[in-house]
C-alpha positions as CSV (number, residue, x, y, z in Angstrom):
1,X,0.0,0.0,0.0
2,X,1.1,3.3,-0.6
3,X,1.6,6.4,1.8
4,X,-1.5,7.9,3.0
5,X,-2.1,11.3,1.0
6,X,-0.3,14.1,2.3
7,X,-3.2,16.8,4.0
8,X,-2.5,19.9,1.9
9,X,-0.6,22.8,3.7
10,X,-2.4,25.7,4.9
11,X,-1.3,28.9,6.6
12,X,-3.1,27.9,9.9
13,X,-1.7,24.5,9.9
14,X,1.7,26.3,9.6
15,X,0.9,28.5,12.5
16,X,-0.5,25.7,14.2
17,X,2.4,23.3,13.6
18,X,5.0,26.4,14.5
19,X,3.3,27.0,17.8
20,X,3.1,23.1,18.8
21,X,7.4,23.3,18.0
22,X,7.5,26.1,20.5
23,X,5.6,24.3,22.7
24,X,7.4,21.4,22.8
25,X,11.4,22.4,21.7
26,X,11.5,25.9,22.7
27,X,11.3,29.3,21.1
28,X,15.4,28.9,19.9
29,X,13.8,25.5,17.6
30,X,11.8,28.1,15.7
31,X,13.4,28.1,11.9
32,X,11.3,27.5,9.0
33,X,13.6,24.1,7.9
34,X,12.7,22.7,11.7
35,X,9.1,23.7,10.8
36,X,9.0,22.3,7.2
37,X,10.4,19.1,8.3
38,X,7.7,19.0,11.0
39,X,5.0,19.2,7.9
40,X,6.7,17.0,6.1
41,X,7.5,19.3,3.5
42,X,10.7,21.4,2.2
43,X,11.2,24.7,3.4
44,X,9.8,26.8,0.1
45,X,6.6,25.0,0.3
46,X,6.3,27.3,3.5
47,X,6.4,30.4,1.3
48,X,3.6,29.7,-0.8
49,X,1.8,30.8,2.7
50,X,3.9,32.4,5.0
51,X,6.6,35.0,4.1
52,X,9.4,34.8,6.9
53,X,9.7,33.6,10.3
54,X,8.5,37.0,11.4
55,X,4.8,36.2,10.0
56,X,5.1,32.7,11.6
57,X,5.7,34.8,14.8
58,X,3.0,37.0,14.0
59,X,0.9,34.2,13.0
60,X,2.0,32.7,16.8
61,X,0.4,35.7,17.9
62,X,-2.6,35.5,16.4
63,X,-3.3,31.7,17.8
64,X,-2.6,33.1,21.4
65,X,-4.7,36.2,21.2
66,X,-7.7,34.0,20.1
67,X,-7.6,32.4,23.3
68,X,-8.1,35.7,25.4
69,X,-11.7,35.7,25.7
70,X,-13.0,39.7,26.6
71,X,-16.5,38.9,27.3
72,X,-17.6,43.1,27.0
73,X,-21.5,42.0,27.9
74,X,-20.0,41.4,31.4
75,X,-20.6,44.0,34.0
76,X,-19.8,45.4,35.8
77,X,-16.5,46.6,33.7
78,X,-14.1,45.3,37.1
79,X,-16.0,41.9,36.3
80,X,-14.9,41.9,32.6
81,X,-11.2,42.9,33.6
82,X,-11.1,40.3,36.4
83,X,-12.5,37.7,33.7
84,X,-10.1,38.5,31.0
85,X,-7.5,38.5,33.1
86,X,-7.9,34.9,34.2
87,X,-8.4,34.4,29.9
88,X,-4.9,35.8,29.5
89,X,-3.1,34.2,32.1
90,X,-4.2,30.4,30.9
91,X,-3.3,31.1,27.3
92,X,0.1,32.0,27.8
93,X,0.4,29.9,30.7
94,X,-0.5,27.5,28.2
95,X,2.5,28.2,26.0
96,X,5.1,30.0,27.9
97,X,8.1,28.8,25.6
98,X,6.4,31.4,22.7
99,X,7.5,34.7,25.6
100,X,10.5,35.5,24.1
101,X,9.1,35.3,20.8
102,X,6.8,37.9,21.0
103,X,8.6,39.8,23.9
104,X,9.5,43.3,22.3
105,X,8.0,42.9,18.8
106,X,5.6,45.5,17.8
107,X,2.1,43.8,17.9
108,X,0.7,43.2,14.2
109,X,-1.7,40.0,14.1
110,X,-5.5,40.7,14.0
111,X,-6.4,39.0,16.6
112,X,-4.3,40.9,18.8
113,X,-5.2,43.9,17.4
114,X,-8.9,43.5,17.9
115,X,-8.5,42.1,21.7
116,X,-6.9,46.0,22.5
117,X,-9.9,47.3,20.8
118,X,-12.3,45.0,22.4
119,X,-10.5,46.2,26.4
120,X,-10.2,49.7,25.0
121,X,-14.3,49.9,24.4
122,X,-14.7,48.0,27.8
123,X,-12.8,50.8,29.5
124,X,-14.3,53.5,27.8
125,X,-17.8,52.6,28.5
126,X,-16.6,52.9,32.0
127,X,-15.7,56.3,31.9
128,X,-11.7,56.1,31.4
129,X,-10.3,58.8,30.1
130,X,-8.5,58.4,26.5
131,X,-5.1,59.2,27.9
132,X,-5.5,56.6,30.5
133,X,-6.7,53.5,28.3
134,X,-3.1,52.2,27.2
135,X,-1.5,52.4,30.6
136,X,-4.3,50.8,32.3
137,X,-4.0,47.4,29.9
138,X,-0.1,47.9,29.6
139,X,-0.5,47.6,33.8
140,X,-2.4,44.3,33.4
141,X,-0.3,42.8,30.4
142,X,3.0,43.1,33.0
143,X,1.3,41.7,36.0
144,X,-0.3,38.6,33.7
145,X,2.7,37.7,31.8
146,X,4.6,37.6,34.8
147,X,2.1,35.2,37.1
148,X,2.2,33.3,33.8
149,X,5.5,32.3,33.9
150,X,5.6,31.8,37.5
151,X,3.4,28.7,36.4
152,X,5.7,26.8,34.5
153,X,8.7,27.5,37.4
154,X,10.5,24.7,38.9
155,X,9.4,23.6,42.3
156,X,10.6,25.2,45.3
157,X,14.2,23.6,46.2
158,X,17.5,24.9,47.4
159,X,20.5,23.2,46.8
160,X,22.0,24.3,50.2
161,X,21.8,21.5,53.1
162,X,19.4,22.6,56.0
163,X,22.4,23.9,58.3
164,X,23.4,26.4,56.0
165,X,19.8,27.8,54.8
166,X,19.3,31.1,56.8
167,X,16.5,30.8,59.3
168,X,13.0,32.4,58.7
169,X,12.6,30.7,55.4
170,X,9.6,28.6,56.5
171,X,6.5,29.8,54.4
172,X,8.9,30.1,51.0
173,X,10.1,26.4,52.3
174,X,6.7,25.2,52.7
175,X,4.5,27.0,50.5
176,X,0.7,25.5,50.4
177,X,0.8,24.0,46.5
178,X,-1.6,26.4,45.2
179,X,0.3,29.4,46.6
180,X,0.9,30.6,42.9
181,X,-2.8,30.8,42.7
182,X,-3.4,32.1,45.5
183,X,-0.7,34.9,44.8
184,X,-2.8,35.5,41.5
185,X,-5.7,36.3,43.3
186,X,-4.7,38.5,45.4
187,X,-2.5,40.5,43.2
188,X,-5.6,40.5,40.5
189,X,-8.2,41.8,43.0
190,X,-5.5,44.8,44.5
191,X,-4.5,45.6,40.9
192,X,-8.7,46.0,40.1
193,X,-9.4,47.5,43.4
194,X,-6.2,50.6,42.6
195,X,-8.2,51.1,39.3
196,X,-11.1,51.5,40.4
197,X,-9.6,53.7,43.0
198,X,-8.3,56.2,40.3
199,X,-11.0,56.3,38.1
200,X,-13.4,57.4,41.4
201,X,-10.3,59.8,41.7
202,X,-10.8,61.0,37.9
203,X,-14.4,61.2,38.3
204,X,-14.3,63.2,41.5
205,X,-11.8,65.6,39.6
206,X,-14.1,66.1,36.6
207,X,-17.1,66.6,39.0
208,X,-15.7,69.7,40.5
Protein backbone atom coordinates (compact mmCIF):
# COMPACT_ATOMS: atom_id res chain seq x y z
CA UNK A 1 0.00 0.00 0.00
CA UNK A 2 1.13 3.29 -0.55
CA UNK A 3 1.62 6.41 1.83
CA UNK A 4 -1.50 7.92 2.96
CA UNK A 5 -2.15 11.25 1.01
CA UNK A 6 -0.25 14.08 2.31
CA UNK A 7 -3.18 16.79 3.95
CA UNK A 8 -2.47 19.92 1.90
CA UNK A 9 -0.60 22.84 3.75
CA UNK A 10 -2.40 25.69 4.91
CA UNK A 11 -1.34 28.90 6.63
CA UNK A 12 -3.11 27.89 9.86
CA UNK A 13 -1.74 24.52 9.94
CA UNK A 14 1.75 26.32 9.56
CA UNK A 15 0.92 28.46 12.49
CA UNK A 16 -0.53 25.70 14.23
CA UNK A 17 2.45 23.29 13.60
CA UNK A 18 5.00 26.38 14.48
CA UNK A 19 3.31 27.03 17.78
CA UNK A 20 3.14 23.07 18.81
CA UNK A 21 7.40 23.28 18.04
CA UNK A 22 7.48 26.11 20.54
CA UNK A 23 5.64 24.29 22.70
CA UNK A 24 7.36 21.40 22.85
CA UNK A 25 11.40 22.45 21.68
CA UNK A 26 11.50 25.91 22.71
CA UNK A 27 11.27 29.29 21.07
CA UNK A 28 15.39 28.86 19.89
CA UNK A 29 13.81 25.50 17.65
CA UNK A 30 11.78 28.09 15.75
CA UNK A 31 13.36 28.06 11.92
CA UNK A 32 11.26 27.52 9.04
CA UNK A 33 13.58 24.15 7.85
CA UNK A 34 12.71 22.69 11.67
CA UNK A 35 9.14 23.68 10.83
CA UNK A 36 8.97 22.33 7.18
CA UNK A 37 10.38 19.11 8.35
CA UNK A 38 7.72 18.95 11.03
CA UNK A 39 4.96 19.22 7.90
CA UNK A 40 6.69 16.95 6.14
CA UNK A 41 7.46 19.27 3.45
CA UNK A 42 10.67 21.39 2.15
CA UNK A 43 11.15 24.69 3.40
CA UNK A 44 9.81 26.80 0.05
CA UNK A 45 6.60 24.96 0.33
CA UNK A 46 6.28 27.33 3.47
CA UNK A 47 6.39 30.43 1.34
CA UNK A 48 3.64 29.75 -0.82
CA UNK A 49 1.84 30.84 2.71
CA UNK A 50 3.86 32.41 4.96
CA UNK A 51 6.60 35.03 4.05
CA UNK A 52 9.43 34.84 6.86
CA UNK A 53 9.73 33.65 10.35
CA UNK A 54 8.49 37.04 11.44
CA UNK A 55 4.82 36.23 10.02
CA UNK A 56 5.08 32.72 11.63
CA UNK A 57 5.70 34.82 14.82
CA UNK A 58 3.02 37.04 13.96
CA UNK A 59 0.87 34.15 13.01
CA UNK A 60 1.96 32.70 16.85
CA UNK A 61 0.42 35.69 17.88
CA UNK A 62 -2.55 35.54 16.44
CA UNK A 63 -3.33 31.71 17.84
CA UNK A 64 -2.58 33.07 21.36
CA UNK A 65 -4.68 36.24 21.24
CA UNK A 66 -7.68 34.00 20.11
CA UNK A 67 -7.60 32.38 23.34
CA UNK A 68 -8.08 35.74 25.41
CA UNK A 69 -11.69 35.72 25.68
CA UNK A 70 -13.01 39.67 26.59
CA UNK A 71 -16.50 38.93 27.26
CA UNK A 72 -17.62 43.11 27.05
CA UNK A 73 -21.48 41.97 27.86
CA UNK A 74 -20.03 41.41 31.38
CA UNK A 75 -20.61 44.04 34.03
CA UNK A 76 -19.83 45.38 35.85
CA UNK A 77 -16.47 46.64 33.70
CA UNK A 78 -14.11 45.29 37.08
CA UNK A 79 -15.96 41.86 36.31
CA UNK A 80 -14.95 41.91 32.65
CA UNK A 81 -11.17 42.87 33.56
CA UNK A 82 -11.12 40.26 36.45
CA UNK A 83 -12.46 37.70 33.71
CA UNK A 84 -10.13 38.48 30.97
CA UNK A 85 -7.48 38.54 33.13
CA UNK A 86 -7.86 34.94 34.23
CA UNK A 87 -8.42 34.40 29.88
CA UNK A 88 -4.87 35.82 29.50
CA UNK A 89 -3.10 34.19 32.13
CA UNK A 90 -4.15 30.42 30.90
CA UNK A 91 -3.30 31.13 27.28
CA UNK A 92 0.05 32.03 27.79
CA UNK A 93 0.39 29.94 30.74
CA UNK A 94 -0.46 27.48 28.20
CA UNK A 95 2.49 28.21 25.98
CA UNK A 96 5.10 29.99 27.89
CA UNK A 97 8.06 28.80 25.56
CA UNK A 98 6.36 31.41 22.69
CA UNK A 99 7.47 34.65 25.57
CA UNK A 100 10.53 35.48 24.11
CA UNK A 101 9.13 35.32 20.77
CA UNK A 102 6.82 37.89 21.02
CA UNK A 103 8.56 39.77 23.94
CA UNK A 104 9.54 43.31 22.35
CA UNK A 105 8.04 42.94 18.85
CA UNK A 106 5.57 45.46 17.76
CA UNK A 107 2.06 43.76 17.90
CA UNK A 108 0.66 43.25 14.18
CA UNK A 109 -1.70 40.04 14.08
CA UNK A 110 -5.47 40.67 14.05
CA UNK A 111 -6.43 38.98 16.61
CA UNK A 112 -4.27 40.92 18.81
CA UNK A 113 -5.25 43.89 17.40
CA UNK A 114 -8.95 43.46 17.89
CA UNK A 115 -8.46 42.12 21.69
CA UNK A 116 -6.94 45.97 22.55
CA UNK A 117 -9.88 47.34 20.78
CA UNK A 118 -12.27 44.99 22.45
CA UNK A 119 -10.50 46.17 26.44
CA UNK A 120 -10.17 49.66 25.01
CA UNK A 121 -14.29 49.85 24.36
CA UNK A 122 -14.67 48.02 27.76
CA UNK A 123 -12.75 50.81 29.48
CA UNK A 124 -14.33 53.52 27.80
CA UNK A 125 -17.82 52.55 28.46
CA UNK A 126 -16.59 52.87 31.99
CA UNK A 127 -15.71 56.31 31.94
CA UNK A 128 -11.69 56.05 31.35
CA UNK A 129 -10.28 58.81 30.09
CA UNK A 130 -8.49 58.39 26.54
CA UNK A 131 -5.05 59.18 27.90
CA UNK A 132 -5.50 56.56 30.54
CA UNK A 133 -6.71 53.48 28.32
CA UNK A 134 -3.09 52.22 27.25
CA UNK A 135 -1.51 52.36 30.58
CA UNK A 136 -4.27 50.79 32.29
CA UNK A 137 -4.03 47.43 29.88
CA UNK A 138 -0.10 47.87 29.59
CA UNK A 139 -0.45 47.57 33.78
CA UNK A 140 -2.43 44.32 33.36
CA UNK A 141 -0.30 42.82 30.36
CA UNK A 142 2.97 43.11 33.03
CA UNK A 143 1.30 41.73 36.00
CA UNK A 144 -0.28 38.55 33.71
CA UNK A 145 2.72 37.66 31.80
CA UNK A 146 4.60 37.55 34.81
CA UNK A 147 2.07 35.25 37.14
CA UNK A 148 2.17 33.31 33.79
CA UNK A 149 5.54 32.33 33.85
CA UNK A 150 5.55 31.80 37.46
CA UNK A 151 3.41 28.65 36.39
CA UNK A 152 5.69 26.76 34.53
CA UNK A 153 8.71 27.53 37.39
CA UNK A 154 10.53 24.69 38.89
CA UNK A 155 9.38 23.61 42.31
CA UNK A 156 10.64 25.18 45.26
CA UNK A 157 14.20 23.64 46.21
CA UNK A 158 17.54 24.91 47.43
CA UNK A 159 20.49 23.23 46.84
CA UNK A 160 21.99 24.28 50.21
CA UNK A 161 21.85 21.50 53.09
CA UNK A 162 19.39 22.61 55.97
CA UNK A 163 22.43 23.91 58.28
CA UNK A 164 23.42 26.43 55.96
CA UNK A 165 19.76 27.81 54.84
CA UNK A 166 19.29 31.12 56.76
CA UNK A 167 16.49 30.85 59.27
CA UNK A 168 13.01 32.45 58.70
CA UNK A 169 12.60 30.73 55.39
CA UNK A 170 9.56 28.62 56.54
CA UNK A 171 6.47 29.79 54.41
CA UNK A 172 8.93 30.11 51.05
CA UNK A 173 10.12 26.38 52.27
CA UNK A 174 6.66 25.19 52.71
CA UNK A 175 4.50 27.00 50.45
CA UNK A 176 0.70 25.49 50.40
CA UNK A 177 0.79 23.99 46.50
CA UNK A 178 -1.63 26.43 45.17
CA UNK A 179 0.34 29.42 46.58
CA UNK A 180 0.88 30.63 42.95
CA UNK A 181 -2.83 30.84 42.73
CA UNK A 182 -3.40 32.08 45.54
CA UNK A 183 -0.72 34.90 44.75
CA UNK A 184 -2.78 35.50 41.50
CA UNK A 185 -5.75 36.33 43.27
CA UNK A 186 -4.71 38.52 45.40
CA UNK A 187 -2.45 40.50 43.19
CA UNK A 188 -5.64 40.52 40.48
CA UNK A 189 -8.17 41.79 43.03
CA UNK A 190 -5.55 44.81 44.48
CA UNK A 191 -4.55 45.56 40.86
CA UNK A 192 -8.66 45.95 40.13
CA UNK A 193 -9.35 47.54 43.41
CA UNK A 194 -6.19 50.57 42.56
CA UNK A 195 -8.21 51.07 39.33
CA UNK A 196 -11.05 51.50 40.39
CA UNK A 197 -9.64 53.75 42.97
CA UNK A 198 -8.34 56.18 40.33
CA UNK A 199 -11.03 56.30 38.05
CA UNK A 200 -13.43 57.38 41.45
CA UNK A 201 -10.32 59.83 41.74
CA UNK A 202 -10.75 61.02 37.94
CA UNK A 203 -14.44 61.24 38.32
CA UNK A 204 -14.26 63.17 41.54
CA UNK A 205 -11.79 65.57 39.64
CA UNK A 206 -14.06 66.12 36.60
CA UNK A 207 -17.08 66.56 38.99
CA UNK A 208 -15.70 69.73 40.53
Amino acid sequence: MGKPPRSPLTREGILRAALALVDEEGAAALSTPRLAARLGVKGPSLYNHVSSRDEIIDGIRELIAAEMDLDASIHPWTAAVDSWARAYRAAIAAHPHAIPLLAGRPVRSASALRGYAAAFDVLRAAGWPEDHLMPFVQSFEYFLAGSALALVDAPIALPLPDDELPPGLDPFLNAPPDYRDIAFDAGLAALIRGFQATLDTLRTATDR
